[in-house]
C-alpha positions in Angstrom: 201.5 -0.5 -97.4 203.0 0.7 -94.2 202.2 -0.9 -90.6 199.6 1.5 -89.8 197.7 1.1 -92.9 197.7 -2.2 -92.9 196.2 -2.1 -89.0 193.4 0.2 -90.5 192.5 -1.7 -93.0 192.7 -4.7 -90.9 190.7 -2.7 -88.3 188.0 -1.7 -90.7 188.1 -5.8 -91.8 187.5 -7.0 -88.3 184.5 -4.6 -87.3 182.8 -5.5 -90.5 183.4 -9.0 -89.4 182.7 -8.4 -85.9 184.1 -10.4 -82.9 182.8 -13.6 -83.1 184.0 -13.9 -86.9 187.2 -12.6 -86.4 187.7 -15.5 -83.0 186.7 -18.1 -85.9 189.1 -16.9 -88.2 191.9 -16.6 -85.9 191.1 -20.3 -84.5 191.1 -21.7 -88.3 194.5 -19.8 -88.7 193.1 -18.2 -91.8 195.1 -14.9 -91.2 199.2 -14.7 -92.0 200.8 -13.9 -88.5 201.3 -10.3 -88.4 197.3 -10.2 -89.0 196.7 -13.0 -86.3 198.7 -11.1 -84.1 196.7 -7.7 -84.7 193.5 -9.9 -84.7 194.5 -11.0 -81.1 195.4 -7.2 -80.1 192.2 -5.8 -81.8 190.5 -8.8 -80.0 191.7 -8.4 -76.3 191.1 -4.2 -76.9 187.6 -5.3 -77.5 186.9 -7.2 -74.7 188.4 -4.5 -72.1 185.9 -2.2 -73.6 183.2 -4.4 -73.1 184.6 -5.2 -69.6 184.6 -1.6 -68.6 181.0 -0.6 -70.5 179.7 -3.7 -68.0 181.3 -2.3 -65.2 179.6 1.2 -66.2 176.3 -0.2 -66.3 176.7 -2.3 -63.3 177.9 0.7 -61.3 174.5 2.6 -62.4 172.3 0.0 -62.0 174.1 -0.4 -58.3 173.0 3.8 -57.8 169.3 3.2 -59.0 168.7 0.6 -56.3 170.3 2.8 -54.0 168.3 5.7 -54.7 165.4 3.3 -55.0 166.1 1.7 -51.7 166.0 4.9 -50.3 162.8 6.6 -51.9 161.2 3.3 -50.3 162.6 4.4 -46.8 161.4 8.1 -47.0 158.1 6.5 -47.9 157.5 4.1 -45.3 158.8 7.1 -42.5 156.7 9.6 -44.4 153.4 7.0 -44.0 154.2 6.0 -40.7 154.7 9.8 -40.1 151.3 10.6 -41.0 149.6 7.2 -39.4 151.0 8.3 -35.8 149.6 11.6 -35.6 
């Protein structure tokens, strides 16, 4: 098998597994090294791709307070608009 074969399979083997399996294995040392060593890769990619899709979300959450924040502003001014007249 070549090196990038190997990774796919390895690759398919892991996202069967998921994270939190794959952690466990890595911790018991039940992989030979060049596997460990792509576990730890495949590992650390997952992560950052959680990381960023958190960030995503955290980002849009921020904009629907904003806009929510503001709807409650044009609100209050559209009441207080109507009260004073």
């Amino acid at each position: 098998m070549t090196k990038t074969t190997e990774e796919a399979t390895w690759r398919a083997e892991f996202e069967k597994l998921g994270e939190e399996s794959t952690r466990d294995s890595v911790r018991t040392a039940c992989f030979e090294e060049a596997k460990r060593q792509f576990a730890y890769r495949w590992l650390t990619d997952r992560a950052l791709q959680r990381e960023r899709r958190e960030a995503s979300t955290i980002r849009y959450l921020r904009l629907i307070l904003l806009a929510a924040v503001f709807g409650i502003i044009v609100g209050i001014v559209g009441l207080l608009a109507t009260l004073l007249q």
